[in-house]
N, C-alpha and C positions, 0 to 999 in steps of 0.2 A: 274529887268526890264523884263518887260514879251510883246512878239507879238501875246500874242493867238487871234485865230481866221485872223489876218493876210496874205492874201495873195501875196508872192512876188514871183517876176521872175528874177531868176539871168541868165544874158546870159554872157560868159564867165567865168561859174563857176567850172571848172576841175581841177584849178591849183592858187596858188599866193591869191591871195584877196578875189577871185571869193567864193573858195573852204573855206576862212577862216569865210567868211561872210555866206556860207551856211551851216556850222558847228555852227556857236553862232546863228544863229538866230531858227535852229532847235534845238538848246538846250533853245532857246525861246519860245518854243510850235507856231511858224509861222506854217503856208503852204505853203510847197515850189516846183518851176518849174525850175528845175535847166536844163540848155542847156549848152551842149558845142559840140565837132567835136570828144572828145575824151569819148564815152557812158563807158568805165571801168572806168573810174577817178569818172563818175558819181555815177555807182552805188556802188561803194568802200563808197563815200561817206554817202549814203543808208546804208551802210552795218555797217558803224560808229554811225549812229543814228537810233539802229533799231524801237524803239519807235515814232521818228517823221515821219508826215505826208510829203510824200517827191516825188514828179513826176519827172522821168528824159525825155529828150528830146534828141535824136542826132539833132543836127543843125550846120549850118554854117553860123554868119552872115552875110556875103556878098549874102548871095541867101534870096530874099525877101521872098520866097514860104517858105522856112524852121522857118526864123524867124515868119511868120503869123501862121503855123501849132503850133510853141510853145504855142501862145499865144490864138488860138481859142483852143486846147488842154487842157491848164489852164482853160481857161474860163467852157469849157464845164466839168468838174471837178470839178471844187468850187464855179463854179458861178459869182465870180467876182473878179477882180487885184486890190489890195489896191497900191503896187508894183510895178516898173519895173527897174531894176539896170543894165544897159546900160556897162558891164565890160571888155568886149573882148578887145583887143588891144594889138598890134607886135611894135617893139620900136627896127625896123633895124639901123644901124648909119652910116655916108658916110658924106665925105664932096661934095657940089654939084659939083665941076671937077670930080668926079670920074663915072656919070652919071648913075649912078645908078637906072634906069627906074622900071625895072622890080618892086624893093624894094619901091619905091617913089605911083606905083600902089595900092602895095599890102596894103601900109598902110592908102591910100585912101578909099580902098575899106572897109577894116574892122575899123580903127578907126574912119572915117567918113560915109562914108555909114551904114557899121553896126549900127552905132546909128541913123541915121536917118529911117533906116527900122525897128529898134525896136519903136519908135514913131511914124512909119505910121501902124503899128499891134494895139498897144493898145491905141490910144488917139480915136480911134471912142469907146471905150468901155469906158474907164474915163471921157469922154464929157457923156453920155448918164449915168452913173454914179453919173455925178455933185461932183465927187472926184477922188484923183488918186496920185500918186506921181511919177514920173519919175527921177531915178538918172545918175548921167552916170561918167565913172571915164574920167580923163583929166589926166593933167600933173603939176609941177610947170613949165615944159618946156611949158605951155600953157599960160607963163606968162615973160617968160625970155626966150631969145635964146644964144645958144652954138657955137661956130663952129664942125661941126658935125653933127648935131641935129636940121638944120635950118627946112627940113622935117618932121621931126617928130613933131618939134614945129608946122610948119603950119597946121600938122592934132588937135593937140592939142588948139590951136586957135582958130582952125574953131567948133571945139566941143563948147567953151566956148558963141561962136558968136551966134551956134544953140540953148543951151540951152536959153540963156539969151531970143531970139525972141520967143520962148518957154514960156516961162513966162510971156511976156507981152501980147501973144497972147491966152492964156487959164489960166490968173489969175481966170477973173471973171467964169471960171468952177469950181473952187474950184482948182484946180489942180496945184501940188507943181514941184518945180524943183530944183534938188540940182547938181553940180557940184563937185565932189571930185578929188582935184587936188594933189597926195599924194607929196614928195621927193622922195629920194632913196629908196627904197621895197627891202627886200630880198627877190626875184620872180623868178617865170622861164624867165619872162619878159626877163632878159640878155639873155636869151639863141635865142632870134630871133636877136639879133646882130651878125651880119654877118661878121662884121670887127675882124679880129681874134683878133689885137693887143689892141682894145679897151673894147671888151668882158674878157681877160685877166687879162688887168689892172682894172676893176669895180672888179671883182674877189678878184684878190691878194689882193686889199683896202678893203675888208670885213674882208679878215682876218685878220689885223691889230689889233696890241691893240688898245682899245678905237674907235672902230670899230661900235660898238654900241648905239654911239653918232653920225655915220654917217648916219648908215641907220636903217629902220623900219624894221619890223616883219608884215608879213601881218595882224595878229591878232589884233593888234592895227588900221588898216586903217578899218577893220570889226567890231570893236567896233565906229569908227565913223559913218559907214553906219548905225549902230544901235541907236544911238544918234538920227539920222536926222531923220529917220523913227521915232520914238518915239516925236519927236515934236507936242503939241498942235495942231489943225486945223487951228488956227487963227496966226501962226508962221510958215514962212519958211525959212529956209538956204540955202541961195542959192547958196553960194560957200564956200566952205572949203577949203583952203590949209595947209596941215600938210606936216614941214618937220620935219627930224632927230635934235636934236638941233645946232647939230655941222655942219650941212650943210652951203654951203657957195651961193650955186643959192638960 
């Protein structure tokens, strides 16, 4: 499988998926625009593939201005975003008695804003394009709710809601839309859980035997994002859900 010539933009790429999908796709001969809030994770990554063609970005995407700078930065660089993989996202957990605002913001701000301001950066450039593909990760919690995770699901929802109106409204640009909604990830993801007891218990069930039917490797949900990007023009995926086999949501 080869992406040369390929331009993508991964925002949330420092860590978990983000970093595993910008490692195989620069061993794909892509061009890449890697953003995240942490610029050493980036250029480690840089540092991994010193042969690929690789831009890093600091960004944050809850600030519209940053995520726009990524993506006129790419542009004015390669000229054009074949690209844009929509990754960032904090996965706090709380039942709603515990009211937990602050946390219920934060992941407003970055799993749903973030992606709707990586979509308001690059779809005037994939309209005038007349192609383009935009992905964005979700959740299977963006499809089933938890106690715990009624939040996290709503942000994960509303991703699927965005995307979906997404598609129907820039089919006829040419312009694809995929949704990856993973399982369980071996990620730092856990590590924005704030509930000690719950962040704990996901832990100790990794290390179980037979643990590896629970959850994924990120490198496997980065071999999906490479699938979808490689799909014909006249073929789009527009949601994926990959879990562990042995998951039970």
């Amino acid at each position: 499988m080869s992406m040369k010539g390929k331009v993508v933009v991964i925002m949330g790429a420092s860590s978990g998926i983000g970093a595993a999908t910008a490692n195989l796709l620069a061993s794909q001969d892509a061009k890449l625009s890697l953003a995240a809030r942490r610029l050493d994770r980036l250029t480690a990554i840089q540092a991994q593939n010193p042969t690929a063609t690789i831009k890093v970005f600091t960004a944050d995407v809850t600030k519209a201005a940053d995520v726009q700078a990524v993506i006129t930065g790419t542009l004015a660089e390669y000229g054009r975003i074949d690209v844009l993989f929509n990754n960032a996202g904090i996965m706090p957990v709380n039942n709603l008695n515990q009211g937990a605002q602050q946390e219920w913001q934060q992941m407003l701000d970055i799993n749903v804003n973030g992606v709707l301001n990586g979509i308001n950066a690059v779809l005037p450039i994939m309209r005038k394009q007349k192609s383009g593909h935009i992905i964005t990760t979700s959740s299977v919690l963006g499809y089933e709710v938890l106690p715990g995770y009624a939040a996290y699901s709503g942000t994960k929802y509303a991703v699927r809601a965005i995307m979906e109106g997404l598609r129907q409204e820039e089919r006829q640009n040419n312009i694809k839309t995929t949704v990856i909604a993973p399982g369980s990830v071996k990620t730092e993801l856990f590590n924005s859980i704030n509930n000690a007891e719950v962040r704990t218990g996901l832990e100790a069930a990794m290390q179980q035997p037979g643990a590896n039917m629970l959850v994924l490797e990120a490198d496997e949900i980065a071999r999906t994002v490479a699938f979808v990007i490689n799909t014909p023009a006249n073929m789009a995926v527009n949601e994926m859900v990959i879990r562990p086999t042995g998951q039970e949501v």
